[in-house]
C-alpha positions as CSV (number, residue, x, y, z in Angstrom):
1,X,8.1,10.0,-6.7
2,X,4.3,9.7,-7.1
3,X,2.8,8.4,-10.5
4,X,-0.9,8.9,-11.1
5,X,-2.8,6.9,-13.7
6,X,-6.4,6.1,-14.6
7,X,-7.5,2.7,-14.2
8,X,-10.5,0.8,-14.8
9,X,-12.0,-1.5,-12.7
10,X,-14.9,-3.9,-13.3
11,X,-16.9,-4.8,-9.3
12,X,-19.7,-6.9,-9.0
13,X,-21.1,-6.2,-5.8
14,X,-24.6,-7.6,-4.0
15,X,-27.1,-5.1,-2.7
16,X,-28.5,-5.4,0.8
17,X,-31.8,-6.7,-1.1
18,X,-30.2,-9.6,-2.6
19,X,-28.1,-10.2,0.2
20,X,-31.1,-10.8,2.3
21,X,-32.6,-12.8,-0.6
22,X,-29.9,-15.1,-0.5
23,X,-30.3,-15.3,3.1
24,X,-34.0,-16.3,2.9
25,X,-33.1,-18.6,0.0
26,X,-31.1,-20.8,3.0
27,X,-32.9,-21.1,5.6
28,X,-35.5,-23.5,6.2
29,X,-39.1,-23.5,7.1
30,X,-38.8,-23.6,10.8
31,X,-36.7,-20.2,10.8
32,X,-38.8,-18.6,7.9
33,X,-41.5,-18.7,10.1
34,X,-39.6,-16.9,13.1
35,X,-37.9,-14.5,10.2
36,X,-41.3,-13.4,9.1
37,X,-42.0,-12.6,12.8
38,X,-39.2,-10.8,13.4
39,X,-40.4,-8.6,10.2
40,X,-43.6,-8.1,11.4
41,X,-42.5,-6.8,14.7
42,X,-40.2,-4.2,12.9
43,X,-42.4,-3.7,10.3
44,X,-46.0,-1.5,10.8
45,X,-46.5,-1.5,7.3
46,X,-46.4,-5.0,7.3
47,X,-49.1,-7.3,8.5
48,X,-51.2,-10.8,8.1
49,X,-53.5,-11.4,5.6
50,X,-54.2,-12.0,1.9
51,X,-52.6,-9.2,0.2
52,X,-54.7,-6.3,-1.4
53,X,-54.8,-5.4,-4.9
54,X,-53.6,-1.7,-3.8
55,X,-55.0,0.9,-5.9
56,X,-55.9,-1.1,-9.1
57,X,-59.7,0.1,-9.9
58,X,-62.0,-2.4,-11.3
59,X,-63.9,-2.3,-14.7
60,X,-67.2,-1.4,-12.2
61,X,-65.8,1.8,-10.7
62,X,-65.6,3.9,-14.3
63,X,-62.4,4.1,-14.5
64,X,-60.4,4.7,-18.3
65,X,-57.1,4.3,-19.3
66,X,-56.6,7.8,-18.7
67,X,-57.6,7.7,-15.5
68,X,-55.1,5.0,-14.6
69,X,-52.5,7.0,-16.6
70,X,-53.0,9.9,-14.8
71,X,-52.7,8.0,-11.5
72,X,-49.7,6.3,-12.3
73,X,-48.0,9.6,-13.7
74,X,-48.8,11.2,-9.7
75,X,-46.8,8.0,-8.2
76,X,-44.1,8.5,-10.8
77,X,-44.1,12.3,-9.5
78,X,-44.1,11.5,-5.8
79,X,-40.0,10.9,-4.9
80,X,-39.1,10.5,-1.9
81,X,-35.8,13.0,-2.6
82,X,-39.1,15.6,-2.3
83,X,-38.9,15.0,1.6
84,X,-35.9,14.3,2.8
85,X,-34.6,17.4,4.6
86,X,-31.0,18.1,5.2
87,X,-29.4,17.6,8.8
88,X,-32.1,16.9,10.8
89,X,-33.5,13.7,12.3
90,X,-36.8,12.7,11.4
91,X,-38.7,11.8,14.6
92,X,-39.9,8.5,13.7
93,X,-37.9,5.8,14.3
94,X,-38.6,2.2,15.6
95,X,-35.2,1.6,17.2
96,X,-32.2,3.1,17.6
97,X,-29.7,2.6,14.8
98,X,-26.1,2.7,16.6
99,X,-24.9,-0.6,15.7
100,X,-23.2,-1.1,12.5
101,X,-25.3,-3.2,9.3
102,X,-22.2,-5.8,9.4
103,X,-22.8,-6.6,13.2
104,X,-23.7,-10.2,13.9
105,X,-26.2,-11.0,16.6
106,X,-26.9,-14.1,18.0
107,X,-29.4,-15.3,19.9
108,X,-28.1,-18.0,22.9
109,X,-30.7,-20.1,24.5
110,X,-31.6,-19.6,27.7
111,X,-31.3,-23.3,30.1
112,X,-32.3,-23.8,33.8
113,X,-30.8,-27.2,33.5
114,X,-27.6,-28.3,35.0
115,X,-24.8,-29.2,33.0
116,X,-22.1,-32.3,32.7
117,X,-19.4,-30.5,35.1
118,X,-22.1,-29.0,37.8
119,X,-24.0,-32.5,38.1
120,X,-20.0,-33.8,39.2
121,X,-19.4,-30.8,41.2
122,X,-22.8,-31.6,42.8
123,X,-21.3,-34.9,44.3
124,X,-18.6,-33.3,46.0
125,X,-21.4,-32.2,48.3
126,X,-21.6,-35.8,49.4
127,X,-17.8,-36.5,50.6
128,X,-16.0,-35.5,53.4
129,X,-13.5,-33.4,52.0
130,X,-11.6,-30.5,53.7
131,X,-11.4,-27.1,51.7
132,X,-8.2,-27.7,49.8
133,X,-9.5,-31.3,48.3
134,X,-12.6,-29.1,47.1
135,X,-10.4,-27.0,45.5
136,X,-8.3,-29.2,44.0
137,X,-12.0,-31.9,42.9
138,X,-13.2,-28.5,41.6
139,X,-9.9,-27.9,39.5
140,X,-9.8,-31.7,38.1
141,X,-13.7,-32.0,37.1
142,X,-12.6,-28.8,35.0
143,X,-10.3,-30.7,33.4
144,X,-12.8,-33.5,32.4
145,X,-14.0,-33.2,29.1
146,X,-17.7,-33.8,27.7
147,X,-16.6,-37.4,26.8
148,X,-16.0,-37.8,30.8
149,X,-12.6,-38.2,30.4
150,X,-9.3,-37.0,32.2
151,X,-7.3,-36.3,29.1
152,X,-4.8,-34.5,30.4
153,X,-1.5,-35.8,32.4
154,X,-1.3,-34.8,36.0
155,X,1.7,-33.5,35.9
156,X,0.6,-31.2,34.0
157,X,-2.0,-30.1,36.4
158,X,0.2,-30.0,38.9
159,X,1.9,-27.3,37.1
160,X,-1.1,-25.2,36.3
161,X,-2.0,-25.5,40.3
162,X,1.3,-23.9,41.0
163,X,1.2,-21.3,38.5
164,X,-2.9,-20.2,38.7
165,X,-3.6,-20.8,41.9
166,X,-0.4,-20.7,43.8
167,X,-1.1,-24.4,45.5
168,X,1.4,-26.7,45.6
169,X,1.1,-30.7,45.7
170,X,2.2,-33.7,43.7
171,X,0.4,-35.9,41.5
172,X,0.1,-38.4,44.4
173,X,-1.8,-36.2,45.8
174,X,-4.2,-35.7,42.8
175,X,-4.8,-39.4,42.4
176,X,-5.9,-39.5,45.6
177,X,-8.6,-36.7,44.5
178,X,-8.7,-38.2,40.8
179,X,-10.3,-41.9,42.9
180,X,-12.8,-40.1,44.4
181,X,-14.0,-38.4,41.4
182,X,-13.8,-41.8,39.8
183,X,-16.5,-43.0,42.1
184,X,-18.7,-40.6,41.1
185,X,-22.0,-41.3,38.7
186,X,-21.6,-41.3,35.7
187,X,-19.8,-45.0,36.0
188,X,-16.1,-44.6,34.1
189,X,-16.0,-40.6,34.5
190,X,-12.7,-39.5,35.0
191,X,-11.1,-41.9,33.4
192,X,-7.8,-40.9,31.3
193,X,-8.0,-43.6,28.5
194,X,-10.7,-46.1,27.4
195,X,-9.1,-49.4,28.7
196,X,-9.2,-47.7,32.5
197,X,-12.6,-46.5,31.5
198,X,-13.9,-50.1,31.2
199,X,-12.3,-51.2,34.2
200,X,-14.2,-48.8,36.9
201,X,-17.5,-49.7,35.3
202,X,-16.5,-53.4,35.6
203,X,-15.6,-53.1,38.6
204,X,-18.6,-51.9,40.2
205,X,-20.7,-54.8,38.9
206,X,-20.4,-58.3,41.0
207,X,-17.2,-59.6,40.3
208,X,-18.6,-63.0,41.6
209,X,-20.2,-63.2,38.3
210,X,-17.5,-65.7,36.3
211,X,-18.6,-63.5,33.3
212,X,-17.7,-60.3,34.6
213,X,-14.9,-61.5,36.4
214,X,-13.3,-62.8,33.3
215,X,-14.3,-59.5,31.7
216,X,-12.4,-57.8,34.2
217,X,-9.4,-60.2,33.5
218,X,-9.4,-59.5,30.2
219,X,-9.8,-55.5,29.9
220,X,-6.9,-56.0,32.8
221,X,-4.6,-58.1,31.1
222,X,-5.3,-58.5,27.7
223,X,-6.6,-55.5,26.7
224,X,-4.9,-54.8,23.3
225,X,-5.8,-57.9,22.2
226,X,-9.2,-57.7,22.8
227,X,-9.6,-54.4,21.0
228,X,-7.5,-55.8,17.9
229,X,-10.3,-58.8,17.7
230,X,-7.6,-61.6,18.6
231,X,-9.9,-63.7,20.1
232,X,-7.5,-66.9,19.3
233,X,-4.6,-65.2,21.4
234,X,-7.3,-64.6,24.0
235,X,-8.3,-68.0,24.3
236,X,-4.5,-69.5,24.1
237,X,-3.6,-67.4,27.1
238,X,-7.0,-67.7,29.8
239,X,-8.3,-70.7,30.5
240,X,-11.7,-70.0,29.1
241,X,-13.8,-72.0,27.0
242,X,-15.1,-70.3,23.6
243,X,-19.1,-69.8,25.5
244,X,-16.7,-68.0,28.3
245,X,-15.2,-65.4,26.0
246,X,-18.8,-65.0,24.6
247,X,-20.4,-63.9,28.0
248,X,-17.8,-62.1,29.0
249,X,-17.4,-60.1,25.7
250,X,-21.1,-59.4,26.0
251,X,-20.3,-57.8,29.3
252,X,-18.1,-55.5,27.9
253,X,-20.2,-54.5,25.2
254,X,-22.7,-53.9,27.9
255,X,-20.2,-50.7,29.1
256,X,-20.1,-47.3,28.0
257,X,-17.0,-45.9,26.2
258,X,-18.1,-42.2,26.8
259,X,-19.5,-41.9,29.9
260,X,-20.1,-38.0,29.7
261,X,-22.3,-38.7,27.1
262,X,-24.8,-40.8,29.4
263,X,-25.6,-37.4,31.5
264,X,-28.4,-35.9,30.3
265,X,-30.7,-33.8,32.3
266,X,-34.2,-33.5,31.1
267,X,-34.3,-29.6,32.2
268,X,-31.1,-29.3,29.8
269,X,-32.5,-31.1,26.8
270,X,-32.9,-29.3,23.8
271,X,-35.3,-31.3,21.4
272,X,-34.6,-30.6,17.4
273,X,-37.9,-31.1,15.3
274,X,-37.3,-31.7,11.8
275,X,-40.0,-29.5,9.8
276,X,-39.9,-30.4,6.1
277,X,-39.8,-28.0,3.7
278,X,-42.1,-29.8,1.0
279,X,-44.7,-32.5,1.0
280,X,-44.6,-35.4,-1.9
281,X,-47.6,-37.3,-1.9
282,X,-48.3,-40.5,-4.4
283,X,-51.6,-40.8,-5.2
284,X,-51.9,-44.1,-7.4
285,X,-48.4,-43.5,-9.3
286,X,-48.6,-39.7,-9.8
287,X,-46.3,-37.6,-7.8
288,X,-48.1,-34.7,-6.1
289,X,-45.7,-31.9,-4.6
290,X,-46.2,-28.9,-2.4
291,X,-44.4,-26.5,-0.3
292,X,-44.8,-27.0,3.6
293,X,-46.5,-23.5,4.6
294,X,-48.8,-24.3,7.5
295,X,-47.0,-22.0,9.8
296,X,-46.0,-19.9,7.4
297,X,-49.0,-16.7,7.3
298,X,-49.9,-14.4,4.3
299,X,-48.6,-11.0,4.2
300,X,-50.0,-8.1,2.9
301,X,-49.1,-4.2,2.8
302,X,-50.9,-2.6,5.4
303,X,-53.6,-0.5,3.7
304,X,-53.9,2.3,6.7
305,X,-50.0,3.1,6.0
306,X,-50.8,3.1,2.0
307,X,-53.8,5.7,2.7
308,X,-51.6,7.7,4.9
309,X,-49.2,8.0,2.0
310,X,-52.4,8.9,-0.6
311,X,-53.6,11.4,1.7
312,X,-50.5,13.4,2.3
313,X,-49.7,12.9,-1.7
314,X,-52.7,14.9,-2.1
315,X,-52.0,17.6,-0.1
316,X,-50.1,19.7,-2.6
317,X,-48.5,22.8,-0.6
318,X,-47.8,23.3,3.2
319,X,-45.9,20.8,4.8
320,X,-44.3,20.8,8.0
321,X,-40.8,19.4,8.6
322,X,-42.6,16.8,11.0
323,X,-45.1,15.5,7.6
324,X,-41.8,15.6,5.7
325,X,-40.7,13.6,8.1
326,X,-43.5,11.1,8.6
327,X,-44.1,10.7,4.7
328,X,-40.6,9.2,4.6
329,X,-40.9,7.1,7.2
330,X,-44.3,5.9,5.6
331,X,-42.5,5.6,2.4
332,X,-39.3,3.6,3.7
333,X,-42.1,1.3,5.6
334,X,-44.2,0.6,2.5
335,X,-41.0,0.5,0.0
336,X,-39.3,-2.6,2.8
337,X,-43.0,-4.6,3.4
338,X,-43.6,-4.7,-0.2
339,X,-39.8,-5.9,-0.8
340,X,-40.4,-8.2,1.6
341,X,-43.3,-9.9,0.6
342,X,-42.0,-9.6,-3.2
343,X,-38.7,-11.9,-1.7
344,X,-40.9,-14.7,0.1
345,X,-43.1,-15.1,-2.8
346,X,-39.8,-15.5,-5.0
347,X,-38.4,-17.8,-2.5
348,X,-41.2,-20.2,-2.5
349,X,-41.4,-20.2,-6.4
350,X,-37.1,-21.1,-6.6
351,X,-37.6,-24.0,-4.3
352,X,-40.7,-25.4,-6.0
353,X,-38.8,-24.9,-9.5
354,X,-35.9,-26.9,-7.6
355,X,-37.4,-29.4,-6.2
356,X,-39.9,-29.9,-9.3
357,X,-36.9,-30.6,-10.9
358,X,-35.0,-32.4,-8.6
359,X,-38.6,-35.1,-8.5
360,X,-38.8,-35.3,-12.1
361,X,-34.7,-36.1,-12.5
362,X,-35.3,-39.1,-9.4
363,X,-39.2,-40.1,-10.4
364,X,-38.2,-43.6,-10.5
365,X,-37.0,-43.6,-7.0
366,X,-39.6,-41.3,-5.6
367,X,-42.0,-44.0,-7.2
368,X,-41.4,-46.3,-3.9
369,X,-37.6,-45.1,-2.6
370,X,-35.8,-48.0,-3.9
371,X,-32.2,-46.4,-3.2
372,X,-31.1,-48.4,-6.4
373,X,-33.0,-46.4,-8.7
374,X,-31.5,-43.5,-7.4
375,X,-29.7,-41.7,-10.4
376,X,-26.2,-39.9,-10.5
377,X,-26.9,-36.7,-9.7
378,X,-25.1,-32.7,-9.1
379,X,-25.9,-29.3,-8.6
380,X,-24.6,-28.6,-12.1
381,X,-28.0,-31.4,-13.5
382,X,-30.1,-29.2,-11.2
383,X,-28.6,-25.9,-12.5
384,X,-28.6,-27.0,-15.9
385,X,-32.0,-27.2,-16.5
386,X,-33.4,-24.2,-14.0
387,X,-31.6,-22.0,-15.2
388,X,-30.1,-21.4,-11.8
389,X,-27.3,-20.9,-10.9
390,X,-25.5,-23.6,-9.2
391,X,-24.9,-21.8,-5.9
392,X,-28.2,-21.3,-5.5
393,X,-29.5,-24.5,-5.9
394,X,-27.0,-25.6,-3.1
395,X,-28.8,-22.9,-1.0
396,X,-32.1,-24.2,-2.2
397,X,-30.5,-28.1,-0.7
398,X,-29.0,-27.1,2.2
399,X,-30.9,-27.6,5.2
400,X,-34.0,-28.3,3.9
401,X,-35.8,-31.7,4.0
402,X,-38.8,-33.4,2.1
403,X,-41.9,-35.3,3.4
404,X,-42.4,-38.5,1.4
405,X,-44.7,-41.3,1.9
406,X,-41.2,-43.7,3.0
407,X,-39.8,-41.3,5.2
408,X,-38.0,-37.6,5.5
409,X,-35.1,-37.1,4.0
410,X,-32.9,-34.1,3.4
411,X,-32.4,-32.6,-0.3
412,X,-28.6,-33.4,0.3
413,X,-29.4,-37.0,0.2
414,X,-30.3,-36.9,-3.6
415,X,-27.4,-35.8,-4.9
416,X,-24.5,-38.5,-5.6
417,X,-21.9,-38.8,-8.0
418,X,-21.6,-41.4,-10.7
419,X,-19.6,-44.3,-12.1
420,X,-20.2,-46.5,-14.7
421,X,-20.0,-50.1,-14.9
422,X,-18.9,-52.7,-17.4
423,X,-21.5,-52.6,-19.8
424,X,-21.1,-48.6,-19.5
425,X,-24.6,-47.8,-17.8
426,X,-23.9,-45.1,-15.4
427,X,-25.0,-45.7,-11.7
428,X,-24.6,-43.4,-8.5
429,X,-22.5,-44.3,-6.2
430,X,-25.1,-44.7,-3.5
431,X,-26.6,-48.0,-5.4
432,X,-22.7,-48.9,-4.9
433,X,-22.5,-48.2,-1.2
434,X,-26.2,-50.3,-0.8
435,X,-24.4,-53.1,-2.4
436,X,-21.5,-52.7,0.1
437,X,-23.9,-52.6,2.8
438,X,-25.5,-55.8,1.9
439,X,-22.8,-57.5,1.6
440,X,-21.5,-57.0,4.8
441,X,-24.4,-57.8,6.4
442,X,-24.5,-61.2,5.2
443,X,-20.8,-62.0,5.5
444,X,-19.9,-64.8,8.0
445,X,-18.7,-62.5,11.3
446,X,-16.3,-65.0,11.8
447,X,-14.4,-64.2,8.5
448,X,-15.4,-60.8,7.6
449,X,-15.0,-59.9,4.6
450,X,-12.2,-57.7,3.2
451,X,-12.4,-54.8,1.2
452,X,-10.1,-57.0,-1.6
453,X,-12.8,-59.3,-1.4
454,X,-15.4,-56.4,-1.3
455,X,-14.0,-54.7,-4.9
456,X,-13.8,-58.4,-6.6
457,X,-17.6,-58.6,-5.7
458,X,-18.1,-55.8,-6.6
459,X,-16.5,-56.6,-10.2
460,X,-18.8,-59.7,-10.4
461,X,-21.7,-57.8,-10.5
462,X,-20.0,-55.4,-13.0
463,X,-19.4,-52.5,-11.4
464,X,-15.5,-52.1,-11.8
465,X,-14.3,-50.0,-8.6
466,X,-10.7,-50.0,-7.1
467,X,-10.2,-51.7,-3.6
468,X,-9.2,-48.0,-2.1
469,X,-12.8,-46.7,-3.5
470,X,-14.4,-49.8,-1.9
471,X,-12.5,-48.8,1.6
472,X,-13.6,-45.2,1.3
473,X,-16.7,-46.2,0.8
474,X,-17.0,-48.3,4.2
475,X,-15.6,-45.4,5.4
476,X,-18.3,-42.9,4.5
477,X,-21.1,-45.7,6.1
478,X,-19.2,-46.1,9.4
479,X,-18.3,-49.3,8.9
480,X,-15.1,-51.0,10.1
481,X,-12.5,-53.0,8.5
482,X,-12.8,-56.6,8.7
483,X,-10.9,-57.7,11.3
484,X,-12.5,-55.1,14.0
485,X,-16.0,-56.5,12.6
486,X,-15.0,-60.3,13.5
487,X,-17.0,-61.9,16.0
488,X,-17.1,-65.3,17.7
């Protein structure tokens, strides 16, 4: 049985203006510059330049208010409805339009460079292997991964041979292949877990060294203590003196744990810039502030398309399907560039009204970047006073950075939550996770300190903060706990 019924239904949707707004809101300087490129290419109307006051007379030329009403009243006449025809397809067109507006395109870098997996497939070049020990190298460097390591188990491989490729062999067989790869360059490739790792770079330094050789002993032997820090048990069970373990520690920390990561080849390098989106300056105390804009050129509406649309407004009667045609193009061209120029320049005024704000909420630590005099601060402080609204102002912070005259930092940096401390002053947490780091810095490497230890300091200073807040704190700075910091 079918029921019909009216219903109401309130949408808010975005138009494709202010979903390219948004868009240009995001990105930062670097890719403004190569957005507003891509614009000009598809744009004729659109060009460099300081923009011209279009068709606004000055006092000098004569012109009256009726004049200018008169003028306006033709514009307001002029639709574009008035010459659009009905099936057929205008001639003028930049590109062809068979792709669909939700399409995403991505742009992948071209690189003559060679990569992690074709520098080790390279090597195999240099051995005498027979064609099924290539195949098989080929089929185990694939199974590296960008760390350098052989995470997965043989036997499984051995499987995947038999299935894919229809070879069969053992895992006897691929250890024999595995070696060879683990001779290779980068030292420690191939390796399936870290304490192996260790022990092929170790072994190709000169074990007559006594600190490499007890290096060697220890990765070998007493490997789980030595990554737990248990340098007592260490001691009890080698016949090392303390200087010993010292030297031969050192040698360990002398290896690299990701060996993959070592390769780089300067053909396959790509090199991030950071391009700051504003430029603080202090200029005895007061805070100067501008938007970065060097690369970034003027834009103006291109005045031959602007007369080609006054001309063809002035012829009244007679027009041909192909002026139809070209008048809407014209129009469309004209309409987008001045859109476009409308959105930069409304761009550039959010982010200086942000980070005006933003400056005059943290002027005590833009003074000279004491990160203690950084305040508690959200989007919603931001938002509160722009008049923004709060998902813009996290467009307006992510991914952009700021020039200051103690370093570049991004806008994320700023913005920290708060606590308060004994006396009920309300601090950010980073002034908290300085203090951590300050702490632990000076703390005796023999006895770390703990993070119960870290809270009760903590509390003597006034700031009341559990030990759980104190450890996920260390977290968030990448430092370890205690007993993985202890050193001899």
């Amino acid at each position: 049985m079918l029921n019909q019924r009216l219903q109401q239904k309130l949408l808010q949707k975005l138009s494709p203006q202010q979903i390219q707004m948004i868009k240009l809101l995001e990105i930062p300087t670097m890719q403004l510059e190569q957005r507003i490129k891509k614009e000009l290419e598809e744009n004729p109307a659109l060009e460099e330049g300081v923009e011209d006051e279009l068709d606004q007379p000055t006092e000098d030329e004569g012109f009256e208010e009726e004049d200018a009403a008169e003028i306006q009243k033709e514009q307001d006449e002029f639709s574009l409805e008035d010459y659009i025809g009905d099936d057929d397809t205008p001639e003028y067109k930049l590109s062809a339009s068979n792709y669909s507006k939700d399409d995403k395109f991505e742009e992948i870098p071209f690189s003559v460079g060679n990569s992690f997996h074709e520098f080790l497939e390279s090597q195999l070049g240099l051995r005498l292997l027979n064609d099924r020990q290539k195949l098989l190298s080929q089929y185990l460097i694939g199974n590296i991964d960008e760390d350098g390591y052989m995470r997965r188990k043989l036997e499984a491989i051995v499987d995947d041979l038999a299935f894919a490729l229809s070879i069969k062999t053992d895992e006897v067989e691929l250890k024999g292949i595995l070696d060879i790869i683990q001779d290779f360059d980068p030292p420690g490739v191939g390796a399936r877990d870290l304490q192996e790792c260790l022990l092929i770079q170790i072994r190709k330094k000169d074990l007559n060294d006594p600190a490499v050789l007890n290096a060697h002993e220890i990765l070998k032997f007493h490997f789980d203590e030595f990554s737990r820090r248990h340098y007592d048990k260490i001691l009890s069970r080698v016949d090392i003196t303390e200087d010993e373990l010292k030297d031969a520690i050192d040698e360990v920390l002398h290896l690299n744990p990701k060996p993959g990561g070592s390769y780089s080849d300067p053909l396959n390098k790509t090199l991030e810039h950071i391009v700051p989106d504003f430029i603080l300056e202090n200029n005895d105390g007061e805070l100067e502030l501008t938007l970065n804009s060097r690369n970034v050129p003027d834009l103006r509406v291109s005045r031959t398309y602007f007369e080609m649309l006054e001309n063809f407004s002035a012829k009244k009667n007679n027009h041909t399907r192909t002026e139809k045609d070209a008048v809407n193009f014209v129009k469309q061209k004209l309409d987008s560039a001045k859109w476009f120029i409308d959105a930069i320049r409304q761009r550039q005024n959010t982010l200086l009204m942000t980070m005006s704000t933003i400056l005059h909420y943290q002027k005590d630590y833009f003074l000279d970047g004491d990160e203690k005099r950084l305040r508690p601060m959200i989007l919603k402080d931001i938002a509160d006073v722009t008049g923004l609204d709060i998902s813009t102002v996290s467009r307006v912070a992510n991914s952009k950075y700021i020039q200051t005259h103690f370093g570049i930092f991004p806008l994320k940096y700023f913005f920290s939550e708060g606590l308060q401390t004994d006396s009920g002053e309300e601090v950010s947490t980073r002034e908290i996770k300085k203090i951590l780091e300050e702490c632990i810095e000076a703390e005796d490497k023999r006895k770390p300190v703990t993070d119960d230890r870290l809270a009760e300091i903590l509390k003597e200073k006034g700031y009341l903060i559990a030990r759980r807040t104190v450890a996920k704190y260390r977290e968030q700075l990448n430092i370890p706990v205690a007993r993985l910091r202890k050193e001899l």
